[in-house]
C-alpha positions in Angstrom: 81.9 8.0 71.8 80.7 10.7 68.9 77.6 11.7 71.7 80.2 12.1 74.5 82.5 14.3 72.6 79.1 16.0 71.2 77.8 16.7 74.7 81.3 17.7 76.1 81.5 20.6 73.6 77.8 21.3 74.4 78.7 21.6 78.2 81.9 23.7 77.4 80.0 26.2 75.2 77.2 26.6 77.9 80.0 27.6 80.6 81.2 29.6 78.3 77.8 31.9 77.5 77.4 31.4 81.5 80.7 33.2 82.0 80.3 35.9 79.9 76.9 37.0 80.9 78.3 36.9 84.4 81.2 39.3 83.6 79.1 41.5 81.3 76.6 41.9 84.1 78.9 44.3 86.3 79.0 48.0 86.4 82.2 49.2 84.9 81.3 52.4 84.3 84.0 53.6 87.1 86.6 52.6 84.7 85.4 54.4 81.7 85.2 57.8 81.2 81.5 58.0 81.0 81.1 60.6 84.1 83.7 62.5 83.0 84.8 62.7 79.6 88.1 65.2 80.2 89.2 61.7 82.8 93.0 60.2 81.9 93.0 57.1 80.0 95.2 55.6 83.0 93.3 53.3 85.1 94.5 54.5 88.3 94.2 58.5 88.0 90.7 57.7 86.7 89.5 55.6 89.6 90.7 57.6 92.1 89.0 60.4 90.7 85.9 58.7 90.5 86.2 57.7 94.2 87.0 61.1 95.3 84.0 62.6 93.2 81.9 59.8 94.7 83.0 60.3 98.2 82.3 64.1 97.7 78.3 63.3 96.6 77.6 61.3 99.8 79.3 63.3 102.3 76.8 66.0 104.1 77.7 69.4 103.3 79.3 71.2 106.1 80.3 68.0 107.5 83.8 68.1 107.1 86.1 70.9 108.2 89.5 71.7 107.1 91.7 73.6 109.5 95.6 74.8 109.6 95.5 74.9 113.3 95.8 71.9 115.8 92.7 72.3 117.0 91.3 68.6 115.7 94.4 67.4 118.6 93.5 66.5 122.3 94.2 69.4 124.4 97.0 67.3 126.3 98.2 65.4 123.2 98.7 69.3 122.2 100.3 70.9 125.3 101.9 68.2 127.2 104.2 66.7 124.1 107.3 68.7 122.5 106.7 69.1 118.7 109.4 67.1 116.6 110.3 70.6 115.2 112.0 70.9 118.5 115.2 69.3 119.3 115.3 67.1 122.6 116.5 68.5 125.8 117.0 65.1 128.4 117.6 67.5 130.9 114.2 68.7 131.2 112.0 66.0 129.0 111.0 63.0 130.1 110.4 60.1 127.6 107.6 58.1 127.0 107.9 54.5 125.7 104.6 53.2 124.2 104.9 49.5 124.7 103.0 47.6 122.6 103.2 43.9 123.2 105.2 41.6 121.1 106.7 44.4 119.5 110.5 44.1 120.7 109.7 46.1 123.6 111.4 43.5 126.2 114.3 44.3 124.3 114.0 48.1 124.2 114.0 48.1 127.9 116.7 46.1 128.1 119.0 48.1 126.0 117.6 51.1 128.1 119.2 49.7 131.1 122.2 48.6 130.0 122.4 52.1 128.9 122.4 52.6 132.5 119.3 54.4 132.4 116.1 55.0 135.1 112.9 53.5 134.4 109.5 53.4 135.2 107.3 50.4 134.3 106.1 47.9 136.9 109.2 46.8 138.8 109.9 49.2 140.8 106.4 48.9 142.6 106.9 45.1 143.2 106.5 44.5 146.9 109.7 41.9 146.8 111.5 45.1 146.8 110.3 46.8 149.4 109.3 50.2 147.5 105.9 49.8 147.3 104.5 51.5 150.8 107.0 54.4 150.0 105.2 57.7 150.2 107.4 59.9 148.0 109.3 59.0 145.1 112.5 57.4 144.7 115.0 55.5 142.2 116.9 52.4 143.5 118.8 49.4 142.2 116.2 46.3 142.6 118.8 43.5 142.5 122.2 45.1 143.1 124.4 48.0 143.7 125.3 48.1 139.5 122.3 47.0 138.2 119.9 49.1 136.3 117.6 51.7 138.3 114.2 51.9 138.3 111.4 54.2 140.2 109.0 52.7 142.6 105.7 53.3 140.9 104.1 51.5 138.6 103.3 52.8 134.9 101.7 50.3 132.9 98.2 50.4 134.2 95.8 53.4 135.0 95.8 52.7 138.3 99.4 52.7 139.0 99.6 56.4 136.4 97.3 57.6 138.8 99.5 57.0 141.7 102.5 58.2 139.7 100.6 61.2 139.0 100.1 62.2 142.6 103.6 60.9 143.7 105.2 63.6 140.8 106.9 61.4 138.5 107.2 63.7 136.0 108.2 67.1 137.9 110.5 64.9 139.8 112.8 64.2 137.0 113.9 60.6 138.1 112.9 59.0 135.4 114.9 58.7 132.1 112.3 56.1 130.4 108.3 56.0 131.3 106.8 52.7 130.2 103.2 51.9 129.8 100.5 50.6 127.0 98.1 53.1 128.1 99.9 56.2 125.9 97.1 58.4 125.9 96.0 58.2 129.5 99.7 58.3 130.8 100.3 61.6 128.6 97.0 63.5 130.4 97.6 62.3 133.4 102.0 62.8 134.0 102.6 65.4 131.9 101.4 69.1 131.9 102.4 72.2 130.4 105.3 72.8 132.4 106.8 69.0 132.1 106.5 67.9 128.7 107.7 64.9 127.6 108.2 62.8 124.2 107.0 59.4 123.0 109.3 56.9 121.6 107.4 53.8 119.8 109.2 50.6 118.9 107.8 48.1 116.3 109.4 45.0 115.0 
């Protein structure tokens, strides 16, 4: 019993000495102020100072520019979007809904049309409808008289923005609501510097 204990303690103490030299064995010099002796005592202004001063040793000089201008922003993110400086005008902006799946956009829609409000999404261009061969643009009721309105293109794939784009979605103004997944391509494709538009973004 007395060897048991003896070789317990024995195992205990080893795991212990095992233990420390592991956690002495790492580099904490980021946390002291070894680099820079004027660092604050707090952990976190210290740390991100340290980062920031590392970050600053490995980045190539001249490879990062700082600029007040927009230049950095895609030409069409820049020219075809009103800034959120400027105050919404539905009469001659068209919104874009970014639909991003499983995000509540089902829903979004929905309260769109009950909001008796036009859309463009996919709908419209269903051949069940009998909009799809149409050569100009046009907003009509899919299932009755009262229902909700929609356009007869299709927005949620490049092909169908394409199509919008040539058919003038946009300039036409029929469209309360545009909604797609493909934000970026929809934006330099149906909107120019004449129609701007805005994007709206919902996210459970």
């Amino acid at each position: 019993m007395v060897n048991r204990r003896r070789s317990a303690e024995a195992a205990l103490l080893i795991g212990c000495c095992i233990l420390a030299s592991v956690l002495f064995s790492f580099d904490l010099t980021p946390f002291n102020n070894h680099e820079d002796p004027s660092l604050s005592s707090s952990p976190a202004p210290e740390l991100q100072r340290y980062l920031l001063a590392k970050a600053k040793r490995r980045t190539p000089k001249g490879s990062i520019k700082t600029t007040s201008s927009s230049a950095s922003v895609r030409s069409w993110a820049n020219n075809h979007l009103e800034p959120v400086t400027v105050t919404p005008d539905p009469s001659r902006e068209t919104v874009l809904f970014w639909h991003i799946p499983k995000s509540g956009g089902t829903t979004t829609k929905a309260i769109y049309e009950c909001l008796h409000q036009t859309l463009a999404s996919r709908v419209g261009s269903l051949p069940k409808f009998g909009h799809d061969k149409d050569e100009e643009i046009v907003a009509f009721h899919p299932w009755r008289d009262n229902g909700p309105t929609y356009v007869n293109v299709d927005t949620t794939g490049p092909v169908g923005i394409r199509h919008a784009e040539e058919m003038g979605l946009v300039p036409s103004g029929l469209a309360d609501l545009i909604v797609t997944g493909y934000i970026g391509f929809a934006i330099e494709h149906l909107y120019d510097d004449a129609h701007k538009g805005r994007v709206l973004e919902h996210c459970s």
